[in-house]
Structures are given as C-alpha cells and as structure tokens.
The first five atom37 places (N, CA, C, CB, O) and aatype in JSON, in Angstrom:
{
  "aatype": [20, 20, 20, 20, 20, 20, 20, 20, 20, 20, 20, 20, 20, 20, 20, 20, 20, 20, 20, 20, 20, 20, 20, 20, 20, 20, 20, 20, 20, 20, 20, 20, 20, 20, 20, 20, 20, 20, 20, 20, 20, 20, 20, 20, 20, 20, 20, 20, 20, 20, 20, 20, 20, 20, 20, 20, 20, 20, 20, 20, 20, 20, 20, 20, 20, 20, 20, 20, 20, 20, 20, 20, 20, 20, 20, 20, 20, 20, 20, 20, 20, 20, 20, 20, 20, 20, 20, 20, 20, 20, 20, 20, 20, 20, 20, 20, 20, 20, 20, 20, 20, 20, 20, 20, 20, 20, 20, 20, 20, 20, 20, 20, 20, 20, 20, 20, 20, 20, 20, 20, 20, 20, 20, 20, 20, 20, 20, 20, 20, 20, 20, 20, 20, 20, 20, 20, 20, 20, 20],
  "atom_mask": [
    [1, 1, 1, 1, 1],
    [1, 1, 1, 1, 1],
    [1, 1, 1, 1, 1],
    [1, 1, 1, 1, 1],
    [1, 1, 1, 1, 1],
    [1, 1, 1, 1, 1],
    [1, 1, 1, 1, 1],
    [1, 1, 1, 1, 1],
    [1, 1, 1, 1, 1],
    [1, 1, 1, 1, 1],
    [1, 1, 1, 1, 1],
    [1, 1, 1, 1, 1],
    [1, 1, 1, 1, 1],
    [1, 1, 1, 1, 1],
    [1, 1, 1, 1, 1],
    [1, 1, 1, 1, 1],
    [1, 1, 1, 1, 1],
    [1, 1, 1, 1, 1],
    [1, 1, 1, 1, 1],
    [1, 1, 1, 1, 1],
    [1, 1, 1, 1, 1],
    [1, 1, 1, 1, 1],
    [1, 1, 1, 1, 1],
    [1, 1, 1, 1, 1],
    [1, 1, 1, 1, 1],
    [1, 1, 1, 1, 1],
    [1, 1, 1, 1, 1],
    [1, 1, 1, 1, 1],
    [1, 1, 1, 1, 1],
    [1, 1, 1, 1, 1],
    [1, 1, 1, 1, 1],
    [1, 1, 1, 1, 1],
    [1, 1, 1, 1, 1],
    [1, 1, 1, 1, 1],
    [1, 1, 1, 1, 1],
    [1, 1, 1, 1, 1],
    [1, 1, 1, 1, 1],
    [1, 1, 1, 1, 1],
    [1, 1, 1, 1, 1],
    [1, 1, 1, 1, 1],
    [1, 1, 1, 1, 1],
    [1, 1, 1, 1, 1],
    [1, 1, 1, 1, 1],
    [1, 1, 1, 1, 1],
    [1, 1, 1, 1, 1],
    [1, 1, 1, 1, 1],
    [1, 1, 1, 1, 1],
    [1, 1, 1, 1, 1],
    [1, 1, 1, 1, 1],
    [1, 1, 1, 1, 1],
    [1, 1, 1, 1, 1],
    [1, 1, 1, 1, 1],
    [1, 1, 1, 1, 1],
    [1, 1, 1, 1, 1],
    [1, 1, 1, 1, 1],
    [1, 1, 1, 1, 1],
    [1, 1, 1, 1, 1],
    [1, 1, 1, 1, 1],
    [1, 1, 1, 1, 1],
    [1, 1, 1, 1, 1],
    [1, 1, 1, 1, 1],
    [1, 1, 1, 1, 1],
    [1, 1, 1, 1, 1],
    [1, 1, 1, 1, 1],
    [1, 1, 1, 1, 1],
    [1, 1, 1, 1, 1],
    [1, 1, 1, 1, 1],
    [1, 1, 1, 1, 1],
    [1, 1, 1, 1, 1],
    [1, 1, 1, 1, 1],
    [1, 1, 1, 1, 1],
    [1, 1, 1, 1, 1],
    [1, 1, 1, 1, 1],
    [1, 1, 1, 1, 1],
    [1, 1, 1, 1, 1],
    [1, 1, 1, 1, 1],
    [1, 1, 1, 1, 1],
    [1, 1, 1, 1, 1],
    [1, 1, 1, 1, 1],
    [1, 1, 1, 1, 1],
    [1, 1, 1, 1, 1],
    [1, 1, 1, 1, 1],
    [1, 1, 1, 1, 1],
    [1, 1, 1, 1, 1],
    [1, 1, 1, 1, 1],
    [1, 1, 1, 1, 1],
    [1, 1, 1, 1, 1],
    [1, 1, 1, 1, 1],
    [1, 1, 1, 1, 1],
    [1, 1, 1, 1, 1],
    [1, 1, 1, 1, 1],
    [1, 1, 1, 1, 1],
    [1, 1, 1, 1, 1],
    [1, 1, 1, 1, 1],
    [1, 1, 1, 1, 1],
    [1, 1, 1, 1, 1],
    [1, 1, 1, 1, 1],
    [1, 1, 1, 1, 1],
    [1, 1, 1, 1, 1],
    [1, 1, 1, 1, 1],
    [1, 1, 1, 1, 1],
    [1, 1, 1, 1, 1],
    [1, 1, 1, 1, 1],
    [1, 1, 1, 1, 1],
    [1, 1, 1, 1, 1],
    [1, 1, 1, 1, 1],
    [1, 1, 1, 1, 1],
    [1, 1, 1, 1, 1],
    [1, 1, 1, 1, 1],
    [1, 1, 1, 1, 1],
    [1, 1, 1, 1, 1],
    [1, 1, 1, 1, 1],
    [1, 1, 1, 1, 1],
    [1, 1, 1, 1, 1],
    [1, 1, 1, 1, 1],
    [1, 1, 1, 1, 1],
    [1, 1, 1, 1, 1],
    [1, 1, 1, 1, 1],
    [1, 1, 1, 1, 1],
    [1, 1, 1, 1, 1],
    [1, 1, 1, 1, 1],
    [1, 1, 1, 1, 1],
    [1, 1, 1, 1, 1],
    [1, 1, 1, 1, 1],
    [1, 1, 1, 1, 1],
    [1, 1, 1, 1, 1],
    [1, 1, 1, 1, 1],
    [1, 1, 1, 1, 1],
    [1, 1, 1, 1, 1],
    [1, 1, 1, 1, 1],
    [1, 1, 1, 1, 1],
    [1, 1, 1, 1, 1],
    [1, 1, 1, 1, 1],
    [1, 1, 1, 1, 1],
    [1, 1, 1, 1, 1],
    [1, 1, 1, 1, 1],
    [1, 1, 1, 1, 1],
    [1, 1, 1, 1, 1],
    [1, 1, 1, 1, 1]
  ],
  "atom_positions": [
    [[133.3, 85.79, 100.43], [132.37, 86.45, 101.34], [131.71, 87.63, 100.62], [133.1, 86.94, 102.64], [132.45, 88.46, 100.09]],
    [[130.27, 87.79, 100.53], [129.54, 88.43, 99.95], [130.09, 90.13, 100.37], [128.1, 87.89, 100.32], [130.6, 90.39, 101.45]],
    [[129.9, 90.91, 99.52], [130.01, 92.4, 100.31], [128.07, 92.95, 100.41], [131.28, 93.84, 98.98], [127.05, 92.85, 99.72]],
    [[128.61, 93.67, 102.02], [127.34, 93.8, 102.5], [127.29, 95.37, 102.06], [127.11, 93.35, 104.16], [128.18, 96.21, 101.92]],
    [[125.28, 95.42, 101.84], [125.11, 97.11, 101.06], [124.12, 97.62, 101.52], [124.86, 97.31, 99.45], [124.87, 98.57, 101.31]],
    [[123.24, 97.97, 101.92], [122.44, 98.99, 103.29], [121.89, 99.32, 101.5], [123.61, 100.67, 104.87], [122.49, 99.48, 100.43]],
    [[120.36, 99.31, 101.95], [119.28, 100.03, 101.15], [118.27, 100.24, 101.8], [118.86, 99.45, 100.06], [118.17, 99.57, 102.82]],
    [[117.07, 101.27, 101.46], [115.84, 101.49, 101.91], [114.84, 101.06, 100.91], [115.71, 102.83, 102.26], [115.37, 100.91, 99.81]],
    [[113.63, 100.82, 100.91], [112.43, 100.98, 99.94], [111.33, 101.49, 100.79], [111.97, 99.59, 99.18], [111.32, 101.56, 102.02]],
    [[110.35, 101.85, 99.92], [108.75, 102.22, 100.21], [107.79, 101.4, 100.32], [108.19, 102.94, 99.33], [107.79, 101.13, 99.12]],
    [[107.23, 100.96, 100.6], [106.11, 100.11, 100.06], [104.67, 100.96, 100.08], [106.0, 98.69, 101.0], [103.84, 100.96, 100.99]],
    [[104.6, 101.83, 98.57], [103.3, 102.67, 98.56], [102.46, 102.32, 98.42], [103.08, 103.43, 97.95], [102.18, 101.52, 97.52]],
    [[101.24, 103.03, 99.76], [100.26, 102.31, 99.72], [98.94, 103.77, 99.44], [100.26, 101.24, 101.23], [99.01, 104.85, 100.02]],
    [[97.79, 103.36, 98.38], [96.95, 104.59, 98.74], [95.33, 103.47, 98.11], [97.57, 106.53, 97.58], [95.23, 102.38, 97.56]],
    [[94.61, 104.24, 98.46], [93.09, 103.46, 98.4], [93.22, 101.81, 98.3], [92.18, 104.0, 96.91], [92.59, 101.22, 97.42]],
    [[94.14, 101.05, 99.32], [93.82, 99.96, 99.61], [94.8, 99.08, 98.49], [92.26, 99.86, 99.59], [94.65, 97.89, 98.23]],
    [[95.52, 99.73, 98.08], [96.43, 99.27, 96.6], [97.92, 99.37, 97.29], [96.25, 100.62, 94.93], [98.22, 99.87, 98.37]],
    [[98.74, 98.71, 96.31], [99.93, 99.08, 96.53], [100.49, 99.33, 95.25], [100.6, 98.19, 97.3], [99.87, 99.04, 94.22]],
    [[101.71, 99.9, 95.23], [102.49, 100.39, 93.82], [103.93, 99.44, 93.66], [102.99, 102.3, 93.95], [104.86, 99.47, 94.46]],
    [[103.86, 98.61, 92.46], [104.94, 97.76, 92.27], [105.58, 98.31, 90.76], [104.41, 96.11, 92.32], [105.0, 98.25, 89.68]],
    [[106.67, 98.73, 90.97], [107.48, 99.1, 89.59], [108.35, 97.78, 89.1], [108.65, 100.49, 89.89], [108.61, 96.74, 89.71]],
    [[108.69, 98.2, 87.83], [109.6, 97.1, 86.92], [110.81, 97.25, 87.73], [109.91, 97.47, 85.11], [111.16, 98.22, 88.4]],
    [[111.48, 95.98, 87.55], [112.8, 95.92, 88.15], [113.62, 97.01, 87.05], [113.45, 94.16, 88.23], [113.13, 97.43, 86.0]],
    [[114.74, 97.28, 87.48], [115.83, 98.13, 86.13], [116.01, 97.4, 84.86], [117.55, 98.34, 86.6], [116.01, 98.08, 83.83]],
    [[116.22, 95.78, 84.75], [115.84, 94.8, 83.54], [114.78, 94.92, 83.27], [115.96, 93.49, 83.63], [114.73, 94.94, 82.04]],
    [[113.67, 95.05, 83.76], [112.14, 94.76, 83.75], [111.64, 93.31, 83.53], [111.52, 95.58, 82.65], [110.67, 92.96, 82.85]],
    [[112.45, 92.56, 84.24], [112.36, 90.95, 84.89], [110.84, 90.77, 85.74], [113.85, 90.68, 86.23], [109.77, 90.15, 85.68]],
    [[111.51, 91.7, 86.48], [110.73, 91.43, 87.86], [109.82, 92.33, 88.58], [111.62, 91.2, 88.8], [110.23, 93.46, 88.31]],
    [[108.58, 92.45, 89.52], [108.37, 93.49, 89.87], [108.63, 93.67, 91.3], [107.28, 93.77, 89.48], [108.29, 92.84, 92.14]],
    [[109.35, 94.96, 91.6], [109.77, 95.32, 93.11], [108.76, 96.74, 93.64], [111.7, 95.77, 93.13], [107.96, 97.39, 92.97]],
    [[109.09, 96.87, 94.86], [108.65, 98.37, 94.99], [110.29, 99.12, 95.22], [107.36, 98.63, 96.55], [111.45, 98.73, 95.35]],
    [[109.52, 100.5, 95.18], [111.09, 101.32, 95.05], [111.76, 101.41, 95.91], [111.2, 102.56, 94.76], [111.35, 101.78, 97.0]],
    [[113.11, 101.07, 95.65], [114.21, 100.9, 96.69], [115.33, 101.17, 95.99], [114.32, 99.52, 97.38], [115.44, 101.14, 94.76]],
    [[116.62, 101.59, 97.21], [117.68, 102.0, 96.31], [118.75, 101.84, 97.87], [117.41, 103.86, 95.32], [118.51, 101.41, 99.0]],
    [[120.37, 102.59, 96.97], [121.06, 102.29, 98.2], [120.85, 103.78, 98.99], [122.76, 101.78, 97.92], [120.29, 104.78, 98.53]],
    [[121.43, 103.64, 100.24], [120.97, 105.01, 101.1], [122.79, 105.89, 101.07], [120.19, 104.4, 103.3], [123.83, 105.53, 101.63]],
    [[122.63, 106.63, 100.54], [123.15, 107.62, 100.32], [124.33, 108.31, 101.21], [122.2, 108.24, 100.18], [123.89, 109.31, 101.78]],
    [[125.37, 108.11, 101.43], [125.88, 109.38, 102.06], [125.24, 110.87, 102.64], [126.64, 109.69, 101.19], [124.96, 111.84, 101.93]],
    [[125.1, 110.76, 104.15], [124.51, 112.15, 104.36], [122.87, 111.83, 104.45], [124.95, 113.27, 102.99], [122.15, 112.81, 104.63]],
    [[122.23, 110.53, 104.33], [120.92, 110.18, 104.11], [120.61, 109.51, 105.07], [120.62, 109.57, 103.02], [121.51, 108.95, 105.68]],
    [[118.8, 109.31, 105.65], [118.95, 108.81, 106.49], [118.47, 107.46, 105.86], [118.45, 109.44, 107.56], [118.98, 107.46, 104.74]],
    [[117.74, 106.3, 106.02], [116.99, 105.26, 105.43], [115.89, 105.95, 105.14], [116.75, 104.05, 106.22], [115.75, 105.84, 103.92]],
    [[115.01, 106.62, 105.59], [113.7, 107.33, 105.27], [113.47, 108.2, 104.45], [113.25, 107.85, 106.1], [112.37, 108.45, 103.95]],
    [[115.0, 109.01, 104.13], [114.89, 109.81, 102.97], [115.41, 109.3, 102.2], [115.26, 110.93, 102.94], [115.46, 109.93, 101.15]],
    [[115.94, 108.21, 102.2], [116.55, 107.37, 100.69], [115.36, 106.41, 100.05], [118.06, 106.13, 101.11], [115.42, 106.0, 98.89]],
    [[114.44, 106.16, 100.81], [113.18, 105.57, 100.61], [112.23, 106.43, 99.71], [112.56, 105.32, 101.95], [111.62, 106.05, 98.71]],
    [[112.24, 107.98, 100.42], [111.27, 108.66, 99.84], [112.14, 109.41, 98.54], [110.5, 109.66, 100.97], [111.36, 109.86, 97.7]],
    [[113.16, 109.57, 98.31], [113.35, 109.42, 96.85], [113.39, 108.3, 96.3], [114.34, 109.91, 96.43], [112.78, 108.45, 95.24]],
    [[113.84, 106.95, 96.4], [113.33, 106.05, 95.35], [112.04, 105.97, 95.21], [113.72, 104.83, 95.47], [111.76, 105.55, 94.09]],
    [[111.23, 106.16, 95.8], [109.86, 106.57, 95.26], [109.45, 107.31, 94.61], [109.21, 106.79, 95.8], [108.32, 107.13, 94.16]],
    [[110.13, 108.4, 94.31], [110.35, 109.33, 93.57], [110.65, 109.0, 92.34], [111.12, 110.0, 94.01], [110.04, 108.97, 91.26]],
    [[112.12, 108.66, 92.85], [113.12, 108.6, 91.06], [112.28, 107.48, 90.2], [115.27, 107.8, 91.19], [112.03, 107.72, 89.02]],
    [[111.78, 106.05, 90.92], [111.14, 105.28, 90.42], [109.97, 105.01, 90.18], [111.37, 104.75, 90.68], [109.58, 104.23, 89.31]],
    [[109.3, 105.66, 90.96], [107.6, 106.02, 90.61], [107.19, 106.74, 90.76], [106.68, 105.61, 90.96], [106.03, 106.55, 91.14]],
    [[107.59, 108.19, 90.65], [106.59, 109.54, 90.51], [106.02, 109.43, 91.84], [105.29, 109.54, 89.2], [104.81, 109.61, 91.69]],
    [[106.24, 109.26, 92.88], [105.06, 109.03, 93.65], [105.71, 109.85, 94.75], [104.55, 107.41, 93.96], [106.92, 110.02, 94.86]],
    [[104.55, 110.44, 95.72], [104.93, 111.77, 97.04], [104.45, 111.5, 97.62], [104.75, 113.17, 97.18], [103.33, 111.2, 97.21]],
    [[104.73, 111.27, 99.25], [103.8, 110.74, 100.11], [104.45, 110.81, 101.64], [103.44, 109.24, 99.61], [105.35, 111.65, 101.74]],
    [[104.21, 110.2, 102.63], [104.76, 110.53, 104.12], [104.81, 109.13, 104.35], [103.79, 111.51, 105.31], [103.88, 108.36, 104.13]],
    [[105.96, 108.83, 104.8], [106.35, 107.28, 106.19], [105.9, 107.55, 107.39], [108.11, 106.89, 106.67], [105.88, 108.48, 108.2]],
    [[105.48, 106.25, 107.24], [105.48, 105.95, 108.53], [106.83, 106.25, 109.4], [105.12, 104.61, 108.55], [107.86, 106.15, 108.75]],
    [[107.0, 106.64, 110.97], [107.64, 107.07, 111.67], [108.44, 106.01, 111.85], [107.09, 107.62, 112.56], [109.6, 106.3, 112.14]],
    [[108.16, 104.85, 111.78], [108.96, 103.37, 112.0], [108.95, 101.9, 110.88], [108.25, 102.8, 113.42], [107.89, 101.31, 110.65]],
    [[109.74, 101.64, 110.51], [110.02, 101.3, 109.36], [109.19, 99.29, 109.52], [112.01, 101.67, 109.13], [109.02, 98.66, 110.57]],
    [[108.95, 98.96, 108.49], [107.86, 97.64, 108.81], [109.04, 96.76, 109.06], [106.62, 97.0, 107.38], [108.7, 96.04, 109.99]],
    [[110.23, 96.46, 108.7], [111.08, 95.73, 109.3], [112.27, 95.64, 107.77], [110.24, 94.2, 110.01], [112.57, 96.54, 107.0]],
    [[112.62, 94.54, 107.78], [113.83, 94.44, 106.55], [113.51, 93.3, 106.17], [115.48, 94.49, 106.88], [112.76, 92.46, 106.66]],
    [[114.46, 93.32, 104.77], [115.0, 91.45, 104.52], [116.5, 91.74, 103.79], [113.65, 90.22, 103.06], [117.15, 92.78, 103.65]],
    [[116.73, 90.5, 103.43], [117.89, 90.46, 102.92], [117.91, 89.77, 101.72], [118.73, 90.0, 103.75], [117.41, 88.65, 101.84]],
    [[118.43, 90.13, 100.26], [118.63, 89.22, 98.95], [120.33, 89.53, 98.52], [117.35, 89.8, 97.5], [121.04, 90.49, 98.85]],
    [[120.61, 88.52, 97.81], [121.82, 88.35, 96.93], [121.93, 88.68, 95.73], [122.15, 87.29, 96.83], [121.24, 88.18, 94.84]],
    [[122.83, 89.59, 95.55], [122.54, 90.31, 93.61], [124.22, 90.32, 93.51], [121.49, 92.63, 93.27], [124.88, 90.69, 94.48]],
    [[124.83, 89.9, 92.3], [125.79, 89.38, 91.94], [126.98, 89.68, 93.17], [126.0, 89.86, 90.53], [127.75, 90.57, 93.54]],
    [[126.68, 88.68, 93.41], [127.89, 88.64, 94.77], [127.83, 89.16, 95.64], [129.05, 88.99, 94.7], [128.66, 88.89, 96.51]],
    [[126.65, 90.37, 95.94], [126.7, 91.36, 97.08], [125.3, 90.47, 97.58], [126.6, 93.34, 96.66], [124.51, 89.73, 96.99]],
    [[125.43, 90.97, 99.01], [124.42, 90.94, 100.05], [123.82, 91.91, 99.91], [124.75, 90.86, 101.3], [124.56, 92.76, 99.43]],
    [[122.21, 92.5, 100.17], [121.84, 93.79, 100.33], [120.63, 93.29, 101.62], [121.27, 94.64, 98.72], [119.83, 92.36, 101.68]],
    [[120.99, 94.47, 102.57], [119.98, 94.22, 103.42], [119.09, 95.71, 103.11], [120.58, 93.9, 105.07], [119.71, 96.6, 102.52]],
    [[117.92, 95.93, 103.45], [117.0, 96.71, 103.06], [115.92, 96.69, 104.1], [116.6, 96.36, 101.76], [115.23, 95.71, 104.36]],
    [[115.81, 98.16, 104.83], [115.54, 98.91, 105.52], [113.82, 99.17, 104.77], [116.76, 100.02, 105.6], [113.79, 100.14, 104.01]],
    [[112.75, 98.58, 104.88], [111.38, 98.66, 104.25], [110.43, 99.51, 105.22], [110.77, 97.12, 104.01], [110.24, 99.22, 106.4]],
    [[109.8, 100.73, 104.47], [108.99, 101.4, 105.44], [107.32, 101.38, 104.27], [109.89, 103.29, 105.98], [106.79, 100.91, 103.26]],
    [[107.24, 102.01, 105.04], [104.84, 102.03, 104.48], [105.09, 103.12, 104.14], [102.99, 102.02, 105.86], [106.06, 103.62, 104.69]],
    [[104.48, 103.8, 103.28], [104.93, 104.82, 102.44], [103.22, 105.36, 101.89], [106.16, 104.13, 101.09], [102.83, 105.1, 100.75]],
    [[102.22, 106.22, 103.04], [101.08, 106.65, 102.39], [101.02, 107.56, 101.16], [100.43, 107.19, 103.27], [101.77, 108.5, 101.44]],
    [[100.61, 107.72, 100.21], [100.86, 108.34, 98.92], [99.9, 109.11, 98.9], [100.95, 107.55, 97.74], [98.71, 108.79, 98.84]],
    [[100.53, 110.61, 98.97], [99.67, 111.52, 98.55], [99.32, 112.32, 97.27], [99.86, 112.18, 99.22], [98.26, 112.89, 97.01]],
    [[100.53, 112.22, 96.48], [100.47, 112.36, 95.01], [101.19, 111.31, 94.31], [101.0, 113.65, 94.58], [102.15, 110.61, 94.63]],
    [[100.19, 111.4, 92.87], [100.96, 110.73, 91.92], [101.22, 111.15, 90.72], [100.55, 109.74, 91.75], [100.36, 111.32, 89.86]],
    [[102.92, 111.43, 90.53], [103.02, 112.36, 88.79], [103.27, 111.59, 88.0], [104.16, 113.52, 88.4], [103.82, 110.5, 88.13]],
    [[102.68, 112.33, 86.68], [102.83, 111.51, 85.84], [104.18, 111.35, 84.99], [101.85, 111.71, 85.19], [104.58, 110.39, 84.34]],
    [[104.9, 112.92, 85.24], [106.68, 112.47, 84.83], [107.38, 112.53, 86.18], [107.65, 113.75, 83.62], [107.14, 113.06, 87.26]],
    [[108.36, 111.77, 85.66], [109.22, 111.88, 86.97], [110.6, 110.73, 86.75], [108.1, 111.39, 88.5], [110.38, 109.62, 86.25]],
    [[111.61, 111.02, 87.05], [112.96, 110.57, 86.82], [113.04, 109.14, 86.28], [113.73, 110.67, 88.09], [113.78, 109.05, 85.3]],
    [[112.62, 108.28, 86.57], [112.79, 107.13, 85.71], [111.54, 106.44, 84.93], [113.39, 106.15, 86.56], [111.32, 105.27, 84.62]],
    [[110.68, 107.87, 84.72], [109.65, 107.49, 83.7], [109.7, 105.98, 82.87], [109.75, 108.62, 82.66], [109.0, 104.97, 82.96]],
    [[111.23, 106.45, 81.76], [110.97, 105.56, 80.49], [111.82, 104.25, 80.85], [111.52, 106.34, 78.93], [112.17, 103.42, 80.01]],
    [[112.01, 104.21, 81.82], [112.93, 102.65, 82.34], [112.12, 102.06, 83.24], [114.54, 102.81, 83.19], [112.76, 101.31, 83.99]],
    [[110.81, 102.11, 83.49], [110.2, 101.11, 84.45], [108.63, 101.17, 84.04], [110.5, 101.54, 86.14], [108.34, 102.05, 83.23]],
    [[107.65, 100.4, 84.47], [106.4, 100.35, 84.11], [105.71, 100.45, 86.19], [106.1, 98.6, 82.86], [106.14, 99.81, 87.15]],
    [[104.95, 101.15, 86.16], [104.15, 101.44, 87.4], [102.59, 100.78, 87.57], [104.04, 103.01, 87.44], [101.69, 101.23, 86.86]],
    [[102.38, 99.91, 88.37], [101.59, 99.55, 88.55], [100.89, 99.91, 90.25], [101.92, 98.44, 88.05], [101.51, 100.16, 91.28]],
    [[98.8, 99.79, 89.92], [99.04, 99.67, 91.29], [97.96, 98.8, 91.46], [99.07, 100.96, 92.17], [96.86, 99.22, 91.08]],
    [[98.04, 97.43, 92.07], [97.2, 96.38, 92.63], [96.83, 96.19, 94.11], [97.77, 95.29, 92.29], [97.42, 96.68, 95.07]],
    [[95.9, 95.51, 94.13], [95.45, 95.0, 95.55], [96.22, 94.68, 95.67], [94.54, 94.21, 95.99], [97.07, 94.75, 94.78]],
    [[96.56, 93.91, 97.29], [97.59, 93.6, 97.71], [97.6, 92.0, 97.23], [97.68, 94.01, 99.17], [98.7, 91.54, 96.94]],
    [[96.38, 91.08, 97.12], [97.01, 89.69, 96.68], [97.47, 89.84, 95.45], [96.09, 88.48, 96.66], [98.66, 89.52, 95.43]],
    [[97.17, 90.13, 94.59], [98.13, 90.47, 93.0], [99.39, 90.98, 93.16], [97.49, 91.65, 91.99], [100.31, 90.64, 92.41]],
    [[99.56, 91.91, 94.25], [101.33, 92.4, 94.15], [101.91, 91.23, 94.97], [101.86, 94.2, 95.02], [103.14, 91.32, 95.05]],
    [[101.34, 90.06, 95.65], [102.28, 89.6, 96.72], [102.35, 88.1, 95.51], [101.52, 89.45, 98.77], [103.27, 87.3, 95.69]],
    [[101.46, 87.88, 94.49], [101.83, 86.88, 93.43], [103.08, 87.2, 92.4], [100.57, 86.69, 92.59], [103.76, 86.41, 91.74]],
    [[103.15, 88.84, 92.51], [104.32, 89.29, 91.96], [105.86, 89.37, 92.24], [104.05, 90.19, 91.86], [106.82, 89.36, 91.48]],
    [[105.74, 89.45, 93.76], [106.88, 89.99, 94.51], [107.36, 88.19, 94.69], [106.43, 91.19, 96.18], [106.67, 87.17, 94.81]],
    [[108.91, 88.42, 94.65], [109.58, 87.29, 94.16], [110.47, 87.36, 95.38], [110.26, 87.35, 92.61], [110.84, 86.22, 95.64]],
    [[110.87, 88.08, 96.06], [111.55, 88.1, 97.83], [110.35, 87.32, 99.17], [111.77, 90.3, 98.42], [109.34, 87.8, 99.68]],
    [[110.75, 86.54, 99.29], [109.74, 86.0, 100.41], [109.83, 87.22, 101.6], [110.3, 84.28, 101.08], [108.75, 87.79, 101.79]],
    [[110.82, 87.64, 102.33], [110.71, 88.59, 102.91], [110.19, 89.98, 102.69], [111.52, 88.57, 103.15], [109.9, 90.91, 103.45]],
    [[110.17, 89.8, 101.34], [109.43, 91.56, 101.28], [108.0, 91.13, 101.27], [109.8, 92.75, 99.6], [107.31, 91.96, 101.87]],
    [[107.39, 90.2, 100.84], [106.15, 89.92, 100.99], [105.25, 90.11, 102.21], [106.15, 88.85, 100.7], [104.1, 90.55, 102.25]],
    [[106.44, 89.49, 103.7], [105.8, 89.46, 104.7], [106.03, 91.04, 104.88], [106.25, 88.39, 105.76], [105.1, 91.17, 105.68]],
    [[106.43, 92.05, 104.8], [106.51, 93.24, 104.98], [105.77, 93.46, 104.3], [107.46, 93.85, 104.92], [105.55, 94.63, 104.63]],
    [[104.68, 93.12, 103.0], [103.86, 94.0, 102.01], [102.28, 93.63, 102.53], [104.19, 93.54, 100.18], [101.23, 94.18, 102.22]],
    [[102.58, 92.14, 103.73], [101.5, 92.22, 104.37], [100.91, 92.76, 105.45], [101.36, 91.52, 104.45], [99.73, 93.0, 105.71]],
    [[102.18, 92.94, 106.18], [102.37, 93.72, 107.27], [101.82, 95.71, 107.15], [104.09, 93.42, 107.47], [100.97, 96.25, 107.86]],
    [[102.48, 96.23, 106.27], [101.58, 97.3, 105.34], [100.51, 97.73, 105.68], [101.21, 96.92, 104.19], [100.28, 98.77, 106.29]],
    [[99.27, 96.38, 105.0], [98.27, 96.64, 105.49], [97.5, 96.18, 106.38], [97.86, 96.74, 104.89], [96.3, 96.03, 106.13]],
    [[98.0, 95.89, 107.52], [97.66, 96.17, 108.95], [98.05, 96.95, 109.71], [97.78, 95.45, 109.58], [97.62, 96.85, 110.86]],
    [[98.94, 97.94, 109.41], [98.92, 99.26, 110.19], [98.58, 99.96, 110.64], [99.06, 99.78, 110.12], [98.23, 100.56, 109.63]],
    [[98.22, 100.7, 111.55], [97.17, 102.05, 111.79], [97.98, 103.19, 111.47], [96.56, 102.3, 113.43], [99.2, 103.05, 111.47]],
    [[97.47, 104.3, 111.19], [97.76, 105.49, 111.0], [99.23, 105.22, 111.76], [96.64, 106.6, 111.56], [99.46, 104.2, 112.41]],
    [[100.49, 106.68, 111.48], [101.67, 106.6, 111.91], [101.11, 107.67, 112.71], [102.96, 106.65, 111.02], [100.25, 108.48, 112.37]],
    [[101.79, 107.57, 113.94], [101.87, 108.55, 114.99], [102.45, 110.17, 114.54], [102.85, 107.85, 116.08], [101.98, 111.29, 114.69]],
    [[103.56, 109.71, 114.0], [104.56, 110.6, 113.81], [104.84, 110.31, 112.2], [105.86, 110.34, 114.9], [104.86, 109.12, 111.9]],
    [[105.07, 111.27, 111.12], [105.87, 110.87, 109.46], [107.06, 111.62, 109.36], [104.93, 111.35, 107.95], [107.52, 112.62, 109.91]],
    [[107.51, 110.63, 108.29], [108.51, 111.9, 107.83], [108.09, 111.74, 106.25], [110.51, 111.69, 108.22], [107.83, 110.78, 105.52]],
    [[108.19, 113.47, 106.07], [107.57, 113.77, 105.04], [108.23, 113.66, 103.55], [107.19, 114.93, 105.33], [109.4, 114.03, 103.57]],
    [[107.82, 113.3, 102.39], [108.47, 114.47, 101.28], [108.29, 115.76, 100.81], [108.42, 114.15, 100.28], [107.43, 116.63, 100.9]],
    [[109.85, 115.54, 100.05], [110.24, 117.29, 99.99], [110.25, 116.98, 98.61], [111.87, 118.15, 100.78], [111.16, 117.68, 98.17]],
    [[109.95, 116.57, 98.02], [110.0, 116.45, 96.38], [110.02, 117.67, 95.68], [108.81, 115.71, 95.79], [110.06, 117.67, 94.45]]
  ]
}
C-alpha cells in the first residue's frame, strides 16, 4: 500500500503565459510544487515553491483550482493546485542552478505537462476571473 503525502503547487500565470520549471532530474516539466510543511497552510506551501523554484512573487487565488494525484517511488502524492497571479519575477532565487524556468502560452505548457490531471487544472487557470479574496506573498 502506497504511503499517502499532501503537497501544494502554483500554477503561475502573468500576461496570458504560464511558468513551467524543470523537474529536480530535469526529465520533465512541472510547475512549482512541494510538500506542505508543518505549521503551513496549502497556500503558503504553494507560494514558497514558487519561490524556492522559480523566483517568482505573486497572490492566489482565494480557492484553490482543484487537485490530482501521481505515484513517485512507491508514494502516492495528492496535490492541492491553486492560480498563482505573478507579480514579480527575480532573477536569483533558491533553486536558481537546479531547474530551467520557462514561460509559454498555455497550449505549449499543456504539450509539456505529463500529469493528465494537472493539465485539466492548467486549463482551468485560464478561465478564471479575478479572485475575490488572495492570499498574498511575503517573500
């Protein structure tokens, strides 16, 4: 029986683009996600892997676009996916030299993205309206 692991990601979005980083191998391309933290909520574990993994600062949406679930050596991970508007982008920032940052329209990142479920969340994205309510970064 798989062990189950609670994560968040971002899916950053700014002038009609989205931001897809290298996986940690640099296999694959994901957006930033990580596990949620002790003491964290999903929204602030989101808005630092956006951080640690792409330089990037920005506000969530108040309600998260939904989840999916993948298998990585023996574990289950389910993952907590929110819209992530980007208001800055640095050019250093914590995992600079271990990932490559990209940012494409959305049909180029969804030829990339290799989770069928995160896809329908990267389409979902951009049909959103403005968030009522964010929660911000504190970067």
């Amino acid at each position: 029986m798989p062990i189950w692991v609670r994560q968040a990601a971002a899916v950053p979005v700014r002038n009609g683009h989205v931001c897809l980083v290298s996986s940690s191998g640099g296999r694959r391309w994901v957006v930033p996600k990580g596990q949620i933290d002790p003491g964290h909520t999903p929204g602030e574990a989101a808005l630092v892997e956006a951080w640690e993994e792409a330089g990037l600062v920005g506000a969530l949406d108040a309600e998260p676009l939904g989840s999916y679930a993948y298998e990585k050596l023996g574990r289950e991970l389910h993952v907590l996916v929110y819209r992530m508007v980007v208001t800055e982008v640095r050019d250093e920032w914590p995992e600079r030299d271990l990932r490559v940052r990209v940012w494409l329209p959305l049909d180029e990142a969804l030829d990339r993205i290799e989770e069928l479920g995160l896809r329908d969340l990267l389409r979902l994205a951009f049909h959103l309206k403005k968030p009522t309510r964010a929660i911000l970064a504190t970067v």
